[in-house]
ZAMARGU-4260 file (C-alpha; in steps of 0.2 Angstrom, whole numbers, plus 5000, padded with zeros to 4 digits):
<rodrens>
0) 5246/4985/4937 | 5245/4998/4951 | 5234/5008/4943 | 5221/4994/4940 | 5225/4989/4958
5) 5221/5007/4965 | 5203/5006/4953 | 5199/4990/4960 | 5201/4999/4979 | 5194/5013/4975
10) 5177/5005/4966 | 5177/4993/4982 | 5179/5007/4993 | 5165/5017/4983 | 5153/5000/4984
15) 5154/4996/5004 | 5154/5013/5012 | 5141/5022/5020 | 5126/5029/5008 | 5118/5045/5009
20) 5103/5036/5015 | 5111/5029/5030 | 5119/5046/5035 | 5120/5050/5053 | 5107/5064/5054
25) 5106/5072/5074 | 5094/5084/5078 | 5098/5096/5094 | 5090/5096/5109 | 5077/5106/5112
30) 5080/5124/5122 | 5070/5127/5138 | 5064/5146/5139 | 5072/5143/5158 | 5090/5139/5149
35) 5086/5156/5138 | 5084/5163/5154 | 5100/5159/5163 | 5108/5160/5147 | 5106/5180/5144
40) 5113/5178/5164 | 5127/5170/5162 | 5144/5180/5157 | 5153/5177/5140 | 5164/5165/5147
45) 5150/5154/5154 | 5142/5154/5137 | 5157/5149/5127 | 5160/5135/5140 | 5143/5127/5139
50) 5144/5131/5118 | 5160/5121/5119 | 5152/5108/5128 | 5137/5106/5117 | 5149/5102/5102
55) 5160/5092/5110 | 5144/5082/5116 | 5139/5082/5097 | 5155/5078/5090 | 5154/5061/5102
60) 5135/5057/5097 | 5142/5058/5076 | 5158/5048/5080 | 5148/5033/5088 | 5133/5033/5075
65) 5148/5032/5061 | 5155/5017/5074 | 5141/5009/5072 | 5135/5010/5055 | 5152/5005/5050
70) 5152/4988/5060 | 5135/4984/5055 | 5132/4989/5038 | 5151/4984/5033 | 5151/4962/5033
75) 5134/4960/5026 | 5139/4972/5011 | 5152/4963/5006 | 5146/4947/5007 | 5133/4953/4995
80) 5145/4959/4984 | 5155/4943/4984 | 5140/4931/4980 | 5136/4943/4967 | 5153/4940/4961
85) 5152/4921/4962 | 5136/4920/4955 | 5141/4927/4938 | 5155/4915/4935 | 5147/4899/4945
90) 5128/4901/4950 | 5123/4885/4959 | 5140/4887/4969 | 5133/4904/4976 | 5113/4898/4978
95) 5123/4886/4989 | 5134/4898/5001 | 5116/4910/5000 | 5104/4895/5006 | 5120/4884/5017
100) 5112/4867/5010 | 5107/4860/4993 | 5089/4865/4993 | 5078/4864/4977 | 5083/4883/4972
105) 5102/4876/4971 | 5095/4861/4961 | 5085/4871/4949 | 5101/4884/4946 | 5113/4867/4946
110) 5102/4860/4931 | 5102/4876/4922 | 5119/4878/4921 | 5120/4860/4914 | 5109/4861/4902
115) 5122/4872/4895 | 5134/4859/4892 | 5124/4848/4878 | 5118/4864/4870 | 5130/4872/4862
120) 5131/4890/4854 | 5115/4902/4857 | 5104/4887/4866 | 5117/4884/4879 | 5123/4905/4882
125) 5106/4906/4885 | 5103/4890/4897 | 5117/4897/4907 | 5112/4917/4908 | 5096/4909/4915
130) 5105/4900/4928 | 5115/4916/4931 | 5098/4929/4929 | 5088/4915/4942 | 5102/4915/4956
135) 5104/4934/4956 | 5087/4936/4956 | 5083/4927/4971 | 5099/4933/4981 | 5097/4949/4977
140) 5079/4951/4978 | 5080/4942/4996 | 5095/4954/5001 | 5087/4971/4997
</rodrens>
């Protein structure tokens, strides 16, 4: 039980961090020829000082991009993921959490998955994957 517990977290984990595509990239400043100038001026000490400073002012610039790409990215992800989940087991239920009212795309999912109820066997697995295919289809597709 703990080791599916620990998959579980480890696959959600996996799922809502940040992507490669979203990675903070910085780029450094650019050197005036009048800093070089100074620069060979300055003692040893000076230098490491203002090297020191540079990557402590980097080191901040990283830590808030993360901050916020961690609060923005993080609450629309898994709501994704959970209509996703919901919409595999009961698709009209998520059309409705996706749309917030019973427009005509929940209708058109509702009466697909009923249609499933009267056919039985292969009619009625296929009425219902088309309810499931059509409510993934237009939450993902608007999502992405």
């Amino acid at each position: 039980m703990k080791l599916l517990q620990f998959s579980l977290l480890l696959i959600f984990t996996l799922l809502t961090g940040p992507t490669v595509s979203e990675a903070a990239v910085l780029h450094p400043k650019p050197v005036d020829k009048t800093e070089v100038a100074t620069g060979q001026q300055m003692s040893k000490k000076e230098q490491r000082q203002l090297r020191k400073e540079q990557r402590r002012s980097f080191r901040k610039a990283v830590r808030e991009q993360v901050r916020a790409l961690k609060q923005s990215s993080s609450s629309s992800d898994i709501d994704l993921i959970l209509l996703v989940i919901i919409a595999l087991f009961i698709p009209p239920l998520a059309m409705f959490l996706y749309d917030g009212e019973a427009s005509s795309r929940f209708w058109i999912s509702l009466v697909l998955m009923l249609l499933a109820i009267p056919l039985w066997g292969t009619l009625g697995a296929l009425a219902f994957l088309a309810s499931i295919i059509y409510t993934l289809y237009i939450i993902l597709s608007e999502s992405l």
